[in-house]
N, C-alpha and C positions, 0 to 999 in steps of 0.2 A: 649944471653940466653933468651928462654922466659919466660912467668910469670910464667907458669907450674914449672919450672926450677928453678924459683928464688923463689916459695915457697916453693919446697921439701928440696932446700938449708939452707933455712931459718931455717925448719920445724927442719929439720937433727942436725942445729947450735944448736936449742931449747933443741932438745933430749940433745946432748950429753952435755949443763950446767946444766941440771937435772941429768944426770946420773955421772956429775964431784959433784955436791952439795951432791949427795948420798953417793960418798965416800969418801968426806970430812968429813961429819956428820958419818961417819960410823969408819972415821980416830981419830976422836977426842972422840968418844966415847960419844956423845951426842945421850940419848935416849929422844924422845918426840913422843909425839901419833899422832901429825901429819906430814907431810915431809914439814917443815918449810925452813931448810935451801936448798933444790933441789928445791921448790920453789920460793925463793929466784932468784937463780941462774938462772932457770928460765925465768923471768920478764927481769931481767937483760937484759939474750939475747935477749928477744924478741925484747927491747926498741931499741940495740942497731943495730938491723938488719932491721927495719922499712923501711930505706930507700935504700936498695939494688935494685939497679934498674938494666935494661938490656942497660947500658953503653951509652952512649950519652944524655938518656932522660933530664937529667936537672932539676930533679923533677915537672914533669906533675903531675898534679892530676887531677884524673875523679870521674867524679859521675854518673852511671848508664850509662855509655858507653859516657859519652861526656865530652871532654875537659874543664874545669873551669877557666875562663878567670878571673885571679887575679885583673889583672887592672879595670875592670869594678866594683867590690865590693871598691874599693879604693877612699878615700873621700879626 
């Protein structure tokens, strides 16, 4: 999958725990002036989907298109 792929994925997981937080809030009867608990719900996914990668990478990170060599910051 590429990244395009892996953020619409992501984007998609996001929408729908805002739109499940909506009708929970909406199941319980919980009125507030802001969307506190889809918000919530939210965050959640996002945190939890951070690391979906397109399968073998092994968590690489980049910074501005180049590889971050761990080992070299390690003391």
């Amino acid at each position: 999958m590429s990244h395009e792929g892996e953020a619409l994925l992501r984007f998609a997981i996001v929408c729908a725990a805002w739109a499940a937080g909506q009708v929970l809030e909406y199941a319980l009867g919980v009125v507030l002036p802001l969307p506190v608990v889809p918000a919530i719900f939210a965050i959640a996914a996002y945190l939890a989907t951070r690391d979906i990668s397109a399968g073998g990478g092994g968590g690489d990170r980049y910074w501005r298109g180049r590889r971050i060599d761990r080992d070299r910051w390690r003391h």
